[in-house]
C-alpha positions in Angstrom: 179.5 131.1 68.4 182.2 129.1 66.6 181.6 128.6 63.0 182.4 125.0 62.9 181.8 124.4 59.1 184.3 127.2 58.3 186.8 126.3 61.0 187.0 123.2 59.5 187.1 124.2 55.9 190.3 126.5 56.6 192.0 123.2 58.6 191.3 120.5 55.9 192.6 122.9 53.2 195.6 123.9 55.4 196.5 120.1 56.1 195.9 119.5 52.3 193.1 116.5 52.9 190.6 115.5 49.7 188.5 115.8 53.0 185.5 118.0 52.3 183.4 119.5 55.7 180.5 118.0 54.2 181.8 114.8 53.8 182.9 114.9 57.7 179.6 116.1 59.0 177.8 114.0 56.9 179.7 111.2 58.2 179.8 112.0 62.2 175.9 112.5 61.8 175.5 109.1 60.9 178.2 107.5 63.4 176.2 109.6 65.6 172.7 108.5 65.1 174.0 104.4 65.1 176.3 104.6 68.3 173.4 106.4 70.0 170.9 103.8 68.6 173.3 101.0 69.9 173.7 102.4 73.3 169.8 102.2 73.6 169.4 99.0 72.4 172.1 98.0 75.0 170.2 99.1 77.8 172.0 102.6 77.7 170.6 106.0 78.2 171.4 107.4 74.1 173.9 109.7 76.1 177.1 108.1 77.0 180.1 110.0 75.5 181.6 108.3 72.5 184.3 109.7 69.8 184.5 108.4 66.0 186.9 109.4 63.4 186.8 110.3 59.4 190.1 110.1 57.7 191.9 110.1 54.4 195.5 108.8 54.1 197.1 111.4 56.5 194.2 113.4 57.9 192.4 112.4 60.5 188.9 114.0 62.1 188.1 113.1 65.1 184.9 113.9 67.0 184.0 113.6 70.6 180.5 113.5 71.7 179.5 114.6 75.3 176.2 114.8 76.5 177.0 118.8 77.2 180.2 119.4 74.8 181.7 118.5 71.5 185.2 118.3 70.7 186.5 118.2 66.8 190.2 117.4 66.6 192.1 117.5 63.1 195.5 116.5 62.3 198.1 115.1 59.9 199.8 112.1 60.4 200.5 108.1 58.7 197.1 106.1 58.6 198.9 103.7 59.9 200.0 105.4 62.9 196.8 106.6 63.8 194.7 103.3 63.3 197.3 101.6 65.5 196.9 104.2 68.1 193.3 103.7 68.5 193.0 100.4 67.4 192.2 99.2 71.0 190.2 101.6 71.9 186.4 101.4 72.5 184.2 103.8 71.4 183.2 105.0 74.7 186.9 105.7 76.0 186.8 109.7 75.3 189.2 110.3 78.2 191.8 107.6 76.9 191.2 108.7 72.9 192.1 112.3 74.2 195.2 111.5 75.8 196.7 109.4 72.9 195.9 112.0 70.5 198.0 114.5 73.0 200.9 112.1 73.6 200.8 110.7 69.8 199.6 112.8 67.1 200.6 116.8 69.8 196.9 116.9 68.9 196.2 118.2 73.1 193.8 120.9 72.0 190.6 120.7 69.9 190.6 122.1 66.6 186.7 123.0 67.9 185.3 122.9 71.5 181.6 124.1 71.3 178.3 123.0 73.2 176.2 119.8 72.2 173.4 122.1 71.2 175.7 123.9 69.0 177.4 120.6 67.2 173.8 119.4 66.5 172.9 122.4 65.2 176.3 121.9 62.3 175.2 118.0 61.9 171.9 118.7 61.1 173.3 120.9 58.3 
């Protein structure tokens, strides 16, 4: 079992983000529990894939959510760049947010690839 808090940790301090894992998790819990909310209330099942992002001025956190998997991508790059990149982007489009993040940011493989089970476990803290 991955340790995601740790693996995270090491990344943030190796990019050199103000980030803290907390911070992140806290954050992606909360994305999380609205995007699911808004899904129902949209006539959605709760469990459509969806991604969301946490950043600082040149790291960027980016969290897929899959009804069986979750992916956690971290990398450095200009705000800018990254908000520009995704700016079009809807929530939903995991497949599309994964393939700019490969051809944009050489960001093709997840900092953290674990279970669903295993991500909620981390968010719940």
């Amino acid at each position: 079992m991955q340790d995601i808090d740790s693996i995270l940790k090491n990344k943030l301090s190796e990019l050199g983000s103000a980030l803290s894992s907390s911070a992140v998790r806290q954050s992606f819990l909360r994305a999380r529990i609205d995007i699911e909310e808004d899904n129902k209330q949209h006539g959605g099942s709760g469990s459509e894939p969806f991604w969301d992002m946490v950043s600082d001025e040149r790291v960027h956190v980016l969290a897929v959510f899959r009804p069986e998997r979750f992916r956690l991508f971290a990398f450095a790059a200009e705000f800018v760049a990254v908000l520009r990149a995704t700016d079009e982007l809807s929530l939903g489009e995991v497949e599309r947010l994964e393939q700019v993040l490969a051809e944009k940011f050489q960001a093709d493989a997840p900092l953290v690839e674990v279970p669903r089970s295993q991500a909620e476990y981390w968010l719940a803290g």
